[in-house]
Structure formats: C-alpha cells, structure tokens
N, C-alpha and C positions, 0 to 999 in steps of 0.2 A: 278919356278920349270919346269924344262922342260918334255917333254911328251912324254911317250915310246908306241911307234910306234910298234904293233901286224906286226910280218910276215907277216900274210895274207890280212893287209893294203898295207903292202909293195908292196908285189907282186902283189895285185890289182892296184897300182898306178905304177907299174911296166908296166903292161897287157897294163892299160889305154893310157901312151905313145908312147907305140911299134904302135899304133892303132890313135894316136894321135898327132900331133906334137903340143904342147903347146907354143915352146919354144919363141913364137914370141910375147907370151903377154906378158903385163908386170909384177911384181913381184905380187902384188896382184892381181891384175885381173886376171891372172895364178892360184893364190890359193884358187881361189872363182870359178871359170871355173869346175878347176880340183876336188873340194870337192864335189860339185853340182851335175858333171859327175860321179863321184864313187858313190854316194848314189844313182843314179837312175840307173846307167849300161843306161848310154843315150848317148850317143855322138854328139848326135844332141843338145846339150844345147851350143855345142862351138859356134853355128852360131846363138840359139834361144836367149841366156842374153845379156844382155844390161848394161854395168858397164861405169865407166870413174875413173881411174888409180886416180884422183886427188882428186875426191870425197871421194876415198876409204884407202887413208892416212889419210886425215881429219877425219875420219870417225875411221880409225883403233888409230889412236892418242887419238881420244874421249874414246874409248872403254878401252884402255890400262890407259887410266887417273880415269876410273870408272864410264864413262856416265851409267845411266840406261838402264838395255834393257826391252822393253815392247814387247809381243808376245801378237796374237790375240786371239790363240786358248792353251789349254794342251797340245796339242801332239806336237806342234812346242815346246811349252819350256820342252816338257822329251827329246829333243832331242838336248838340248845344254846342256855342260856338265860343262863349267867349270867357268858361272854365272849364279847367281840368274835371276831371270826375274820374272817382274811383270804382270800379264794377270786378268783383273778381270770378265770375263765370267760369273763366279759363280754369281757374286752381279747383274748382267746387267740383263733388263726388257724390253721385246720388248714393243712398242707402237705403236702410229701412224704413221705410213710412218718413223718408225725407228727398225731395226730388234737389237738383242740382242748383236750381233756382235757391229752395231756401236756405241749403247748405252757403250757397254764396252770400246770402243776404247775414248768414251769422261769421263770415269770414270778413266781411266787409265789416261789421259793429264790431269785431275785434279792432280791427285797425285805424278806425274811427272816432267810436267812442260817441258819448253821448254829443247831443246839439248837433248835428249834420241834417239836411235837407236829402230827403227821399225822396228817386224819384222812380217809379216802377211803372213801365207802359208796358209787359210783356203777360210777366206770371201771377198769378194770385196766387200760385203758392207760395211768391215773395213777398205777397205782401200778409199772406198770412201769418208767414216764420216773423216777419220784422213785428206785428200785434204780440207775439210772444215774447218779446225782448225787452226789457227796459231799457228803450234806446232815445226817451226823454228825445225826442228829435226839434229841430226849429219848425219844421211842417213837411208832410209826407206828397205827397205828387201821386194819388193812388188810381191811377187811369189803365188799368189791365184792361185785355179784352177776350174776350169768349164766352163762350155757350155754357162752359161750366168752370163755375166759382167766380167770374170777373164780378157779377152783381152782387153774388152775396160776400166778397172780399171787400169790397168797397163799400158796402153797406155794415161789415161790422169794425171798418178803420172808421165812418161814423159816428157807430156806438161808442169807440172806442175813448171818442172825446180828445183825441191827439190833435192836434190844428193841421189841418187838412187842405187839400183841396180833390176832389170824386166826383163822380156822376152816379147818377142812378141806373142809366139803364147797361146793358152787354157790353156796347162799344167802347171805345177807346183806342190804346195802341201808341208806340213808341212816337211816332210823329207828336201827337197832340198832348203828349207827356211832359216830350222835350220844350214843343211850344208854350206853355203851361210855365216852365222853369227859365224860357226866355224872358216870357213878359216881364219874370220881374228882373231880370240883369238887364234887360234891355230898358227898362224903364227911367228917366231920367233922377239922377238922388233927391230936385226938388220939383215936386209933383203938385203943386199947389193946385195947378188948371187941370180941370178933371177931365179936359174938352181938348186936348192937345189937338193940332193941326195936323201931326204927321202921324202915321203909327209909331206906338209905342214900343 
C-alpha cells in the first residue's frame, strides 16, 4: 500500500532541499539523512550520521522481508508507524552494574534472537548491553542522546563493525531514531531514482 504524503510534508521536504543539496547521497542514505533532518529541522545531521549505503540494503531487504524491530524505549516505537516493535522496558529490573535499559535490551534478544533491527534513541546503556550480545543484528539504529555515554556509545557500536547507522556528536533522541527506521519502511521496494519527487 503505498503512503500518502501530507502537503505540509511535502513542502517541508521541499524547504529541506532548497537549503540542502541531498542529491549526492545515495538512495538510502538520502532517505535516512533526509527523515532524520525533517523531524529535528537540524541540518547539521547531514555532516553528524554515519550510514554505509550497503548496510542499509541489507538492512532495508531484512525489514521488507519482516525482520523484527526491537526499540529501547516507548516513545521511539510511537513513533514508528507502520510496524509493530517489540521494547520490553516495562518487564526490565535494574541491578547491579545493570540499569533497566540494558536489562531490557537482553530480555528483548531473548525473545528475538539474532537478525532483528535495533533501534535505540534513549539509553547508551542499551546500546551498550546490545555490543555485548551476539545478537548478529540486520543493522542497529544507535541515535542515543546525552552528555554522558551517547558519544562514546555510538562511537564504539562503530568500532564494533556491526552495520549501523550513528552520529558522532551528543545529540540524537527517540524522534530521529524512529525517523531513521522510517526512512527505510517508508521507502518505496523499487528505488531505482535516487531523486524521488516526494519524500521518501
């Protein structure tokens, strides 16, 4: 079913390019760029994420095939709109030298299992615990935000060599997470035009 696209998306993503030239990414990394930028009115996310075009085939192939999506927090999954996601926060029990975030991130790879798409806008400590896990993922969504741990959480889900998609600096947050893991369910399955008309 394809997805009807509000005016004032339009013309936001209109706004976005005049102000922007996209057109040098590639088709996904374009539609991940560009969602990310429209939810936060940021333009500085073109130079701050970190994707790789090949990851994010594989990755959008998994999703369109029905990998699982797992989020960290609620508010990253009210903001995907057009799969279920499983987040278990609610069941998760902090401990010792374990906060509730990454208790929930190994309650979630229990019920998952490997290949599911990650998606974490809240806690580094979730994205911590998930580096710990051999949870072989289809690609991680690691957009945490804060003063302490989001940079160097997402600086070593890059080391980690896992297919990714980060930024470098502080920011982030459930919004531009979510956006992030729109682009590519919102993205049409054939993408041949790397220059679409509408947003993607």
């Amino acid at each position: 079913m394809s997805r009807v696209v509000h005016p004032i998306e339009q013309e936001s993503f209109r706004r976005l390019r005049a102000r922007l030239d996209t057109s040098p990414f590639p088709p996904l990394t374009r539609a991940v760029v560009e969602r990310v930028i429209h939810s936060a009115a940021d333009l500085a996310y073109a130079s701050d994420l970190v994707t790789d075009e090949a990851a994010l085939e594989t990755a959008y192939a998994a999703l369109h095939a029905g990998a699982p999506v797992v989020v960290d927090v609620e508010m990253v999954a009210a903001g995907i709109t057009r799969r279920e996601t499983v987040c278990r926060l609610r069941d998760a029990v902090a401990g010792p030298g374990l906060t509730r975030s990454a208790h929930a991130v190994r309650l979630a790879y229990e019920q998952v299992g490997p290949g599911a798409v990650w998606v974490i806008g809240c806690a580094p400590t979730a994205l911590e615990e998930l580096l710990t896990l051999d949870a072989a993922p289809a690609l991680v969504i690691g957009l945490p935000v804060g003063f302490v741990g989001a940079a160097e959480s997402k600086a070593a889900l890059r080391e980690s060599g896992l297919p990714a998609v980060s930024n470098v600096s502080e920011k982030g947050g459930s919004a531009v997470a979510a956006a992030a893991l729109n682009a590519l369910l919102y993205h049409p399955t054939s993408y041949a035009d790397p220059h679409p008309e509408e947003p993607s």
